[in-house]
C-alpha positions as a printed NumPy array, in Angstrom:
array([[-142.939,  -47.455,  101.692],
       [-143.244,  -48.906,   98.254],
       [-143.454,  -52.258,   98.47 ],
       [-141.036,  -54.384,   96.417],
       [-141.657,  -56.376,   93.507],
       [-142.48 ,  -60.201,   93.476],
       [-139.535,  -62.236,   91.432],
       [-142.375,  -63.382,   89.921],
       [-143.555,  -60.318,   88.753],
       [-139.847,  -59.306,   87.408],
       [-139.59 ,  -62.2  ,   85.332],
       [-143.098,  -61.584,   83.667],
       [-142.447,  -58.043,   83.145],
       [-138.673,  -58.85 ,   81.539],
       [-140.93 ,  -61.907,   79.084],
       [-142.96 ,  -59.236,   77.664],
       [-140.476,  -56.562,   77.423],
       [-138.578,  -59.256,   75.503],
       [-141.588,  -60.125,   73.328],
       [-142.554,  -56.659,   72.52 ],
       [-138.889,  -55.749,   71.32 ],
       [-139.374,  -58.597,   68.734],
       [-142.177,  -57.389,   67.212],
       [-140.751,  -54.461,   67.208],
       [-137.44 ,  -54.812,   65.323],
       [-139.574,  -57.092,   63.003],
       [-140.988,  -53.949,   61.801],
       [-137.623,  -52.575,   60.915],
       [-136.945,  -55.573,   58.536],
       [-137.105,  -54.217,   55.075],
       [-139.647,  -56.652,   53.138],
       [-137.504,  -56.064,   49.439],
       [-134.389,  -57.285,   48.36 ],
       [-132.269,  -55.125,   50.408],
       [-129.633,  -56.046,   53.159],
       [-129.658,  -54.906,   56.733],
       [-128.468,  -51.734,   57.864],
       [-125.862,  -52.116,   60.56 ],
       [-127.853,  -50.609,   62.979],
       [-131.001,  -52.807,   62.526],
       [-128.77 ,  -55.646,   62.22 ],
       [-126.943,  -55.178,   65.363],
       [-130.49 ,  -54.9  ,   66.688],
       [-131.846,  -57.809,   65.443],
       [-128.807,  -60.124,   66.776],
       [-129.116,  -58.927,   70.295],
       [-132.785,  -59.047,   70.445],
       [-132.496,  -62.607,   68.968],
       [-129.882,  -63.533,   71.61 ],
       [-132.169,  -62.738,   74.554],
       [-135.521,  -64.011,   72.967],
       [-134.321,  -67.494,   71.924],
       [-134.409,  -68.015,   75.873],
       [-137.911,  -66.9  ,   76.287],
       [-140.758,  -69.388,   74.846],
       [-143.436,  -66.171,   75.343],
       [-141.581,  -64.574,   72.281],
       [-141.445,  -67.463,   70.26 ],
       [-143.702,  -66.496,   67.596],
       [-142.146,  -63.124,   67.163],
       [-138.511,  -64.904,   67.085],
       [-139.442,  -67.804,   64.422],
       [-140.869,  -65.088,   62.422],
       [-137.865,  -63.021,   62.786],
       [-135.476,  -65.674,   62.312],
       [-137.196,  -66.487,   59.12 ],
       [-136.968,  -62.907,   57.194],
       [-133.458,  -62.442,   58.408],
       [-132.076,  -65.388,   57.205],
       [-132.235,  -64.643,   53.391],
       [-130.593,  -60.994,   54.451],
       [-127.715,  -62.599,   56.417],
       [-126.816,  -65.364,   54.009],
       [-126.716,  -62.514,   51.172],
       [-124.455,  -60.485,   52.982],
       [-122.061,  -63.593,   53.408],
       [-122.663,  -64.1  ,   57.079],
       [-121.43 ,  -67.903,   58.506],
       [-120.132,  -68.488,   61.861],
       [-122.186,  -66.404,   64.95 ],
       [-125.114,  -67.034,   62.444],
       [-124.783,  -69.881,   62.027],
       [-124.798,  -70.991,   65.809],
       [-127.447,  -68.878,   66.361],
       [-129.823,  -70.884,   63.685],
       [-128.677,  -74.321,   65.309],
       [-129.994,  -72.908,   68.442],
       [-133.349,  -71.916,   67.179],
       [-133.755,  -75.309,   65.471],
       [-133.209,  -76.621,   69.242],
       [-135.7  ,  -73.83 ,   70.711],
       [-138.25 ,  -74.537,   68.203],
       [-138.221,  -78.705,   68.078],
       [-138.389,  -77.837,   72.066],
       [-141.777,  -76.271,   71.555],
       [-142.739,  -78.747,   68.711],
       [-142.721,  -76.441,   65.767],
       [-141.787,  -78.859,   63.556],
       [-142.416,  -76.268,   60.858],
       [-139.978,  -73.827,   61.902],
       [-137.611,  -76.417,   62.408],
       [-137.316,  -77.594,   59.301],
       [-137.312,  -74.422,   57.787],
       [-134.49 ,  -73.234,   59.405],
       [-132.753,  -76.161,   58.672],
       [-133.277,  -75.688,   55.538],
       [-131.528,  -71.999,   55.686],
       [-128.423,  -73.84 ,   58.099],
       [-127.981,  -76.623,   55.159],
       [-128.243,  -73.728,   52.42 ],
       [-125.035,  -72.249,   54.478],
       [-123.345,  -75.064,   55.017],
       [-123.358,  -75.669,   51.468],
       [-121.622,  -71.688,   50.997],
       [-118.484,  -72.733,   53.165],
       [-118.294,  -75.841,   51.184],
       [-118.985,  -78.303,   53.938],
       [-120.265,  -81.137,   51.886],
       [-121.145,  -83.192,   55.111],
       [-122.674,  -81.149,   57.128],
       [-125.134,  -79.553,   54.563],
       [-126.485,  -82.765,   53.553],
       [-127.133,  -83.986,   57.359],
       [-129.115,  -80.965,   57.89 ],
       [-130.887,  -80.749,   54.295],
       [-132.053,  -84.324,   54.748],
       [-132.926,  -83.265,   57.738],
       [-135.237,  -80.533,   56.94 ],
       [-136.415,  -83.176,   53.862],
       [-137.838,  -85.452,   57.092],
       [-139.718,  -82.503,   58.292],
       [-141.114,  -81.377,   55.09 ],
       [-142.167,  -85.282,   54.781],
       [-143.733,  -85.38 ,   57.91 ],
       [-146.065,  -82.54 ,   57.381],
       [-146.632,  -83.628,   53.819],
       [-145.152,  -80.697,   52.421],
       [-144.711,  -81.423,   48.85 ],
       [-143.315,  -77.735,   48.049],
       [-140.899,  -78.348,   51.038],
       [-139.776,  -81.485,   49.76 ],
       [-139.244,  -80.248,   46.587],
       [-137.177,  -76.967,   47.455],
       [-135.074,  -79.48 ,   49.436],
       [-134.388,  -81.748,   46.302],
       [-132.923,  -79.21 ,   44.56 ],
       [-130.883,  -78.371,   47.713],
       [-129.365,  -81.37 ,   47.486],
       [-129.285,  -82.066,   44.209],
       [-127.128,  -78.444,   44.239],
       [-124.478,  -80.565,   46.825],
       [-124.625,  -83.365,   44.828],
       [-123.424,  -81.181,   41.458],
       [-120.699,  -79.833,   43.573],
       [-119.394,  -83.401,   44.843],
       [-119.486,  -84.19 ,   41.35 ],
       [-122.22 ,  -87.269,   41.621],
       [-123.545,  -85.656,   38.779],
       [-126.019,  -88.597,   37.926],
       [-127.595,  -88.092,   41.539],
       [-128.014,  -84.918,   40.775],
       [-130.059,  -85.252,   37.517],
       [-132.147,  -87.693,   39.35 ],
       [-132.979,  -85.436,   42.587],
       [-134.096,  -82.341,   40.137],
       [-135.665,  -84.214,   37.981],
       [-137.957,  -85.82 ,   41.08 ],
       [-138.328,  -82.288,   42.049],
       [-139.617,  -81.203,   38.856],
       [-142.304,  -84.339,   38.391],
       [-143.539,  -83.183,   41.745],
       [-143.872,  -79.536,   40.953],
       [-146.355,  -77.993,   39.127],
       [-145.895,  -75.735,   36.191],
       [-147.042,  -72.507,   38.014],
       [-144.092,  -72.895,   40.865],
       [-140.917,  -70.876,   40.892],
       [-139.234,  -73.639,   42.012],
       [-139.133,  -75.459,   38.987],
       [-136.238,  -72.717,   37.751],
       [-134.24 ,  -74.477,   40.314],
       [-134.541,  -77.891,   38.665],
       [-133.866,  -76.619,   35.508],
       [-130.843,  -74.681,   37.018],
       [-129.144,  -78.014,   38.452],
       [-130.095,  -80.1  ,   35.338],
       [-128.035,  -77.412,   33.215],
       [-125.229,  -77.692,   35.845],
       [-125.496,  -81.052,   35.03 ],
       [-125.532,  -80.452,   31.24 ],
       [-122.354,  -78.405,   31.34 ],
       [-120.342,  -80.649,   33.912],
       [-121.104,  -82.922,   30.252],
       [-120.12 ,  -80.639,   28.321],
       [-123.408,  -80.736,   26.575],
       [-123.223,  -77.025,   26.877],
       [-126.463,  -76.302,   23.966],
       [-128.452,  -78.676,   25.94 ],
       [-126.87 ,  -76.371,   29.206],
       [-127.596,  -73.282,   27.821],
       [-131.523,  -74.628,   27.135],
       [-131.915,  -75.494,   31.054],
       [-130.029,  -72.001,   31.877],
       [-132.206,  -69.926,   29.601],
       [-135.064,  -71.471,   31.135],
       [-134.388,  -71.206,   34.512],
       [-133.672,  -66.981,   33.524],
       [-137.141,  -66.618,   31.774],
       [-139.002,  -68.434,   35.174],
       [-137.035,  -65.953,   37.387],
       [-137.86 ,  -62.751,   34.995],
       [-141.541,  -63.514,   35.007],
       [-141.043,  -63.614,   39.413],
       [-139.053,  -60.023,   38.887],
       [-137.01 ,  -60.756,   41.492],
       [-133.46 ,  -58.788,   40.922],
       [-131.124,  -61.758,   42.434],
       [-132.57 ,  -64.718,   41.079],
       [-132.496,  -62.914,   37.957],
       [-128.919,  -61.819,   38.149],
       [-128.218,  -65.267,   39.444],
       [-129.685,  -66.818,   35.895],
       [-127.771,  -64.258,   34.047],
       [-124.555,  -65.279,   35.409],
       [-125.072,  -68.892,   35.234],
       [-126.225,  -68.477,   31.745],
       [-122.44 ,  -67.037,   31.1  ],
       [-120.502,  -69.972,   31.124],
       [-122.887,  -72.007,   28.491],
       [-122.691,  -68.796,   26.06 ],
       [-118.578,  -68.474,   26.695],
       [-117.788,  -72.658,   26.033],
       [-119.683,  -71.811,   22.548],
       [-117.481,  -68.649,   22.031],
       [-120.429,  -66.28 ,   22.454],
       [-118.274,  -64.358,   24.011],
       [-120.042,  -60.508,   23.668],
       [-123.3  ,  -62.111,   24.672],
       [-121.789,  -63.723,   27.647],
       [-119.937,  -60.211,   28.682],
       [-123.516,  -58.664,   28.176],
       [-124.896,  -61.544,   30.552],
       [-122.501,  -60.45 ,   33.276],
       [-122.549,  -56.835,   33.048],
       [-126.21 ,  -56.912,   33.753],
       [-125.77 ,  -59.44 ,   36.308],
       [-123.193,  -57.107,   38.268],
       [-125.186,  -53.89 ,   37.849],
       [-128.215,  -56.177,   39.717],
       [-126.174,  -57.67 ,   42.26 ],
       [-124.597,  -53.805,   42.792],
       [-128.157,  -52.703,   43.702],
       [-129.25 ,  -55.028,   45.898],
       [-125.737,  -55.589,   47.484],
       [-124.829,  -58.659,   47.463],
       [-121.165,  -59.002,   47.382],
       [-120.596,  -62.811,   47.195],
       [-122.757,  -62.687,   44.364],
       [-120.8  ,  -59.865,   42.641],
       [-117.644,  -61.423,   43.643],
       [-119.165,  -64.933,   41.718],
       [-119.836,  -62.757,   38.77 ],
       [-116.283,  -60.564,   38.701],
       [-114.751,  -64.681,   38.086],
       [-116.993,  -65.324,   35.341],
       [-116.001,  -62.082,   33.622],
       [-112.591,  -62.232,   34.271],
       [-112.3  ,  -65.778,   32.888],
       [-113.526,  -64.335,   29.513],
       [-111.684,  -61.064,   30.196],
       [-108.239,  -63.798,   30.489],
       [-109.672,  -65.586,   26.813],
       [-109.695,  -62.154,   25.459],
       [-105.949,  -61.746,   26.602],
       [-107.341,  -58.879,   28.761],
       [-105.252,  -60.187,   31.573],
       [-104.887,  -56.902,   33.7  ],
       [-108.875,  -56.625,   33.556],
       [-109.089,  -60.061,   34.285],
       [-106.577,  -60.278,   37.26 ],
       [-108.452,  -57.199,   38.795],
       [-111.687,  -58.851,   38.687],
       [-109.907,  -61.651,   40.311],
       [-108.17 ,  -59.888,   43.361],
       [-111.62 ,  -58.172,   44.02 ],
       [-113.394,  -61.391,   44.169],
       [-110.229,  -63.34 ,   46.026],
       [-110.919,  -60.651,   49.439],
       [-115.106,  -61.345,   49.369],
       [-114.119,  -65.135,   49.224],
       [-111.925,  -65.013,   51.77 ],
       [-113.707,  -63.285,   54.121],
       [-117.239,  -64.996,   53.644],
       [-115.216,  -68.457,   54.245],
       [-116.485,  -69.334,   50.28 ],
       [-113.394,  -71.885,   50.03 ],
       [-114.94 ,  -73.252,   46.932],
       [-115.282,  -69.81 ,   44.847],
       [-111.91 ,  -69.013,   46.167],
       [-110.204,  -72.03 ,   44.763],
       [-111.976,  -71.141,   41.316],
       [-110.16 ,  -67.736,   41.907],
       [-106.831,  -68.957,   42.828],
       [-106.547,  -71.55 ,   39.656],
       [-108.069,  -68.587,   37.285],
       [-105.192,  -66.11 ,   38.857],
       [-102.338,  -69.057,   37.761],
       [-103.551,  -68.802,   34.829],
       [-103.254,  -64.911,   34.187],
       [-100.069,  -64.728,   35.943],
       [ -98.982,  -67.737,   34.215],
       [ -99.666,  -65.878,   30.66 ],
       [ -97.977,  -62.251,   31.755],
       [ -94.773,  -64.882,   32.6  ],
       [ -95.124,  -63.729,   36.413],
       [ -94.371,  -67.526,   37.312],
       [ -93.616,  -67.023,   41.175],
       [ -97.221,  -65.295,   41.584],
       [ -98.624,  -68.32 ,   39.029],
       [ -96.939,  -71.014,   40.912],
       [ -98.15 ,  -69.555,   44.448],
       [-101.528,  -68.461,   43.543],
       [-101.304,  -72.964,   42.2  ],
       [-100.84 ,  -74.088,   44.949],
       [-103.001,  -71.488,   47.102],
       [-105.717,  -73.635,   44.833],
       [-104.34 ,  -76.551,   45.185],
       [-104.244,  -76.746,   48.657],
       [-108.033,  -75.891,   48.991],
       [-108.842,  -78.731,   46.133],
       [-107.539,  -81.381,   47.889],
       [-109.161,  -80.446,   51.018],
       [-112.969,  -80.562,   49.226],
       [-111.795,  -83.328,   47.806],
       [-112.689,  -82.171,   44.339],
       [-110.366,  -84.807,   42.262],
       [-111.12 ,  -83.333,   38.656],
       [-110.318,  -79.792,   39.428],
       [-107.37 ,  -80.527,   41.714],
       [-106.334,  -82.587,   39.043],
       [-106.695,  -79.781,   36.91 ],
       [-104.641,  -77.332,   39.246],
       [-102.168,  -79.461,   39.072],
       [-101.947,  -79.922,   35.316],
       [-101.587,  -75.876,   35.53 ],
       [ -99.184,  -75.952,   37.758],
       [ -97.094,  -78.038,   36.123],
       [ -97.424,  -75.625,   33.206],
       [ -95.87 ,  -73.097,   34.92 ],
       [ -93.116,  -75.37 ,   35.841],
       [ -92.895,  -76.222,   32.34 ],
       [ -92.481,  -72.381,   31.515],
       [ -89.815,  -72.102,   33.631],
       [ -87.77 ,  -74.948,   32.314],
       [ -88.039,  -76.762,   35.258],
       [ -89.085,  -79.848,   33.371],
       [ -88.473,  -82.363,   36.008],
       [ -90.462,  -80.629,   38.497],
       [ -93.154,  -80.304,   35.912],
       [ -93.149,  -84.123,   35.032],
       [ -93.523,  -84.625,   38.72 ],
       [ -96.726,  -82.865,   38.887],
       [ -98.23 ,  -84.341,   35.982],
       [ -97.467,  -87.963,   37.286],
       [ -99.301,  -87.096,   40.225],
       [-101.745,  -85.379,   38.961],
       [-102.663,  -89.018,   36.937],
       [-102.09 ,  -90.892,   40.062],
       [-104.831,  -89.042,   41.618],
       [-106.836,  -89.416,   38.099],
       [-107.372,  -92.821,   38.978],
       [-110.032,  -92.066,   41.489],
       [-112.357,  -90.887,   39.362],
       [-111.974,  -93.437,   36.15 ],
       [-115.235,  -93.773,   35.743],
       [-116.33 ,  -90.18 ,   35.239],
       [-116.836,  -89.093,   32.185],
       [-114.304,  -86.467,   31.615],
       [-111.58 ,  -88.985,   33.06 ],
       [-110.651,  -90.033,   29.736],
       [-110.083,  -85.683,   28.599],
       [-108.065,  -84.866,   31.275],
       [-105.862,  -88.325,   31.556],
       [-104.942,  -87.805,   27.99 ],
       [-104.066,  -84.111,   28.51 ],
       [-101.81 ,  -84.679,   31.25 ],
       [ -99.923,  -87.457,   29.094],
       [ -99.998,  -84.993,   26.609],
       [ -98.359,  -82.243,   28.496],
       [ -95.816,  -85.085,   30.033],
       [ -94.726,  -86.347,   25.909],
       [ -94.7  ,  -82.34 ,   25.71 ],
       [ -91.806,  -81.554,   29.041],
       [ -89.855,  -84.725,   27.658],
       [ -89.459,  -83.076,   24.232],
       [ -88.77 ,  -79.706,   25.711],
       [ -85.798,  -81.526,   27.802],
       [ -84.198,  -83.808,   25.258],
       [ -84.082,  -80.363,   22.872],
       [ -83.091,  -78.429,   26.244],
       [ -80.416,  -80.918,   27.03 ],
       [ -79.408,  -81.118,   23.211],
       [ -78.514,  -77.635,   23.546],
       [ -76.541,  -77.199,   26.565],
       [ -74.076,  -79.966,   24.464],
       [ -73.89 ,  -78.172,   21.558],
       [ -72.956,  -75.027,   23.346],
       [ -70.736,  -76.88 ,   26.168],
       [ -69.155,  -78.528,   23.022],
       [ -68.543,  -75.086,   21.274],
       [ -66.307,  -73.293,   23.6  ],
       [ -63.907,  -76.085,   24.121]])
C-alpha cells in the first residue's frame, strides 16, 4: 500500500509548484511596449493571487509585479490592481524588501494620481520618497519629485511644483531620462502662466530627451503635451501634426487612455476650427475610455469641451447637461479655477437661451467661489470675465425686456 503523503511534504510540493509557475508566466511578459494579451494577463493575476501568500516565490512575484505594472496602468487598470499592489507592498515590507516596497509604491501613487485621488497619491508617493531616502537612492528620489511635483500641477500649487522639478533636476545628471520629466512639469507650470513660449521651450525639450530614449509612449506623450503650447500661439497645423503622430503611436502600442487624452486635444482645436462634428466625435470616443478607466479628471476636461461644441451647434439641453456632468466632477476635485470656468460656460448657455436670470445666477456663484483662489494668478482673468459676461446678461435683459413693451404696447 502506498503510503500517504506527510502534510509537510504537500505544502512543500504546492511552494514550489507555486514558485515555478512564476517564473514561468514571467517568461510570457513581453519585454517591449506592448500590453498583455488576455490570456497571459488572466494568467498573471491568478498566479499573483496565490504567490503573494507564499514567501518561497517572492523573488519571482516582486519581479513579476514590477514588469506588469507599467502594462496594467497603460491599459487603464485601477481597482483589483490596485488592491493587489497594496498587498505586495505589505508582503514585501514583511520580508524587508524595502526596495520593492518602495517601488511599488511608487507604481500605487502613480495610479492614484490617474483616478484623481489627490490624497491618497501623495501619502503613498511620499511614501515611496522615504524609501528611496533610506537606501540613498538619489534616482529614486528624483523620479518621485517629479511624481509629486505632477500632483502638485494638478492641485494647482503651481509654485510647489516648480520647486519639486526643479530639485529633481539639480539632482539629476545630464545623461538621465528623467530630467524630461522635470522639464515636462516646469512647462506645465509655464502654461498654467500662460507663459506658453517659455512652455513650449520645456515641452520641446522634454520631446527631444524622449526621442533620443526611442521609446514610442513617452514620445507620443511629448508630442501631445507639446499641442497645447503650439495651439495657445495659433500654430494650429503644427499642433494637428503633433497629435496625429501622437495617436498613430499610442494606436500601436495600445494605449487607450492615452489615445483618449490625445482625441481631447484634437478635438479642442478641431472645435477652434468650427469643426464641431469632428470635434464632438473625438469627444464621445474619449468620454467612454474616461469613464471606464475611472479618469474623473480627463473626463471633466471632456464634459466642459462637449458644452462647448454643443453650446456652438445651439444644442443647449446637451450643452447645459454635458455643464453640469463637468461641473459636478469639478467641485468634487476641488479644482476652483476650472469649476469656475464650467460655470462661466454654463451660464453661457443659459445666456443663449435667454434665460438671463438663471445665467446671472451662475456667474454670481461662479465669483463667490472665485474668492478662494484670489491669490492665484489667473484670479484677476477669470473674475473680470465673469463680471464681464454678468454687464453682458444685464444688457441682453434690459433690451429683452425693452422689447416685449414695445410689442405688448403695439397690439393694444
Amino acid at each position: 500500500m502506498t503510503p500517504v503523503p506527510a502534510a509537510n511534504n504537500y505544502a512543500e510540493r504546492f511552494r514550489q509548484n507555486i514558485a515555478r509557475g512564476v517564473l514561468a508566466t514571467l517568461d510570457t511578459i513581453p519585454d517591449d511596449e506592448s500590453l498583455l494579451c488576455e490570456d497571459v494577463k488572466a494568467r498573471a493575476l491568478r498566479v499573483l493571487d496565490h504567490a503573494l501568500k507564499v514567501d518561497e516565490a517572492w523573488t519571482g512575484t516582486r519581479d513579476l509585479l514590477l514588469v506588469m505594472a507599467p502594462k496594467m496602468e497603460q491599459a487603464g487598470h485601477r481597482g483589483d490592481w490596485l488592491l493587489r499592489l497594496e498587498d505586495a507592498v505589505k508582503h514585501s515590507r514583511n520580508l524587508d524588501d524595502r526596495t520593492t516596497a518602495a517601488e511599488l509604491g511608487m507604481q500605487i501613487g502613480n495610479l492614484y494620481y490617474r483616478l484623481s485621488q489627490f490624497d491618497k497619491a501623495t501619502r503613498w508617493l511620499t511614501f515611496s520618497l522615504e524609501g528611496f531616502e533610506e537606501q540613498n537612492n538619489l534616482s529614486g528620489q528624483c523620479i518621485i519629485l517629479n511624481r509629486l511635483a505632477l500632483v502638485a500641477c494638478r492641485e494647482e500649487k503651481f509654485q510647489y511644483a516648480a520647486k519639486l522639478a526643479l530639485q529633481a533636476l539639480d539632482n539629476l545628471k545630464t545623461t538621465e531620462l528623467e530630467q524630461a520629466n522635470s522639464h515636462y512639469v516646469l512647462g506645465e507650470v509655464a502654461r498654467a502662466r500662460n507663459m506658453w513660449q517659455k512652455a513650449e521651450s520645456h515641452f520641446r525639450h522634454s520631446l527631444k530627451l524622449w526621442e533620443e530614449r526611442g521609446s514610442k509612449r513617452e514620445i507620443a506623450r511629448g508630442l501631445r503635451n507639446l499641442g497645447p503650447a503650439l495651439r495657445k500661439q495659433e500654430k494650429y497645423t503644427e499642433a494637428i501634426n503633433c497629435y496625429e503622430r501622437a495617436l498613430s503611436l499610442f494606436a500601436q502600442i495600445d494605449d487607450p487612455v492615452n489615445q483618449a487624452k490625445t482625441q481631447t486635444n484634437l478635438g479642442i482645436i478641431y472645435s477652434i476650427c468650427d469643426r464641431l462634428y469632428d470635434a464632438l466625435k473625438l469627444f464621445r470616443a474619449a468620454e467612454k475610455v474616461f469613464s471606464n478607466a475611472h479618469d474623473h479628471l480627463n473626463l471633466a476636461k471632456v464634459y466642459i469641451n462637449m458644452g462647448i461644441n454643443y453650446r456652438k451647434l445651439g444644442e443647449y439641453k446637451q450643452s447645459e447637461e454635458t455643464y453640469l456632468a463637468g461641473i459636478n466632477i469639478w467641485h468634487q476635485l476641488g479644482n476652483i479655477r476650472s469649476l469656475c470656468n464650467a460655470m462661466d460656460g454654463l451660464g453661457l448657455t443659459y445666456l443663449s437661451l435667454n434665460r438671463y436670470n438663471k445665467a446671472i445666477c451662475e456667474f454670481n456663484k461662479a465669483l463667490d467661489k472665485l474668492v478662494i483662489i484670489k491669490d492665484e494668478p489667473y484670479y484677476h482673468k477669470l473674475r473680470e470675465m465673469l463680471l464681464m459676461h454678468i454687464k453682458q446678461a444685464r444688457l441682453e435683459q434690459k433690451k429683452s425686456e425693452h422689447y416685449s413693451f414695445v410689442l405688448d404696447h403695439s397690439t393694444e
